[in-house]
C-alpha positions as CSV (number, residue, x, y, z in Angstrom):
1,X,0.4,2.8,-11.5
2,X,0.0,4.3,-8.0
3,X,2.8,5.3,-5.8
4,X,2.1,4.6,-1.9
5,X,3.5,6.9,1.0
6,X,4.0,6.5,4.3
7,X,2.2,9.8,5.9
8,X,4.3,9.9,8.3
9,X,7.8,9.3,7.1
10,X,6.8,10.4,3.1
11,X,8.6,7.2,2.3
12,X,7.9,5.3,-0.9
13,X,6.2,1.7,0.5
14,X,5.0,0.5,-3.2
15,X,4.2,0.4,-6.8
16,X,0.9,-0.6,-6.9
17,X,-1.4,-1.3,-10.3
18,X,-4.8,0.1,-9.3
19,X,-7.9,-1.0,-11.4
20,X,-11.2,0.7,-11.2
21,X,-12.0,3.8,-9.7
22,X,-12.5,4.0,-6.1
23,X,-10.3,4.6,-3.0
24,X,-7.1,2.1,-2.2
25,X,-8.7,-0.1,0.4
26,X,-7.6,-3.4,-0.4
27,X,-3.7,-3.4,-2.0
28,X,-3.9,-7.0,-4.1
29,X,-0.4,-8.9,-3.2
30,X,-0.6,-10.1,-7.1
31,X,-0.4,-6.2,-8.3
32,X,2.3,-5.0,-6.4
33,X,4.7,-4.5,-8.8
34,X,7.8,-3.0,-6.4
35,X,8.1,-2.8,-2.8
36,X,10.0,-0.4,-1.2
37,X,10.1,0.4,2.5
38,X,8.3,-2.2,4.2
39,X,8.2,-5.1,6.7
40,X,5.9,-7.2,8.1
41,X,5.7,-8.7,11.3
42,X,2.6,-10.6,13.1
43,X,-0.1,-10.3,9.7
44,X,0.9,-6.3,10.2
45,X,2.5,-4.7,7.3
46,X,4.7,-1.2,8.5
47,X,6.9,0.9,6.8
48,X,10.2,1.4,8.5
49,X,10.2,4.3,9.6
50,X,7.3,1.8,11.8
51,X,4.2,3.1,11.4
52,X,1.6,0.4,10.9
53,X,0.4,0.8,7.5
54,X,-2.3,-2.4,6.9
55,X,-2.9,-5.7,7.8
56,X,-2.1,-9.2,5.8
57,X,-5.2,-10.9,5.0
58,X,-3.2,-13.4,2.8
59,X,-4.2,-12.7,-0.9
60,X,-4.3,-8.8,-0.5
61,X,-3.4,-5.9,2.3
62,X,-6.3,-4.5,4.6
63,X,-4.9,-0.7,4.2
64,X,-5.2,2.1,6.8
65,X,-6.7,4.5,5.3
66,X,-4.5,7.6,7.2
67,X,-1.6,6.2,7.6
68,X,-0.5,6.4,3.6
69,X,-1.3,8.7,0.4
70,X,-0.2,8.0,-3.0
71,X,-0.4,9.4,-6.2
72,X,-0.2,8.3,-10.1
73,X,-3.1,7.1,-12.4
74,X,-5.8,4.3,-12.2
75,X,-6.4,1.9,-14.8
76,X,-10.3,1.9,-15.5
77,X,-11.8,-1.5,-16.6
């Protein structure tokens, strides 16, 4: 499980079950398993402090790659 950030803020936005290696680009709506400090308005997702964080593309988030970090362990396979 990955832990996302607002880099702004440091806020927690979600839990997030990352499979594969690779860098969080695409954020899967079915394996977010918490959310935290977010909203969306107009297909943007932010996180309150209101940074924009990604876009909704419907079945998963388009990230921003700068505006969050997270940390935590992938799951490989």
């Amino acid at each position: 499980m990955l832990v996302l950030r607002c880099t702004a803020c440091k806020r927690k936005l979600w839990r997030y079950d990352k499979v594969g290696p690779g860098e969080v680009l695409r954020c899967h709506k079915t394996r977010i398993d918490k959310f935290y400090n977010v909203f969306e308005r107009e297909k943007r997702i932010f996180c309150s402090c209101g940074r924009k964080i990604g876009i909704d593309k419907g079945s998963y988030f388009k990230m921003i790659a700068k505006a969050f970090t997270y940390r935590g362990t992938k799951r490989n396979g």
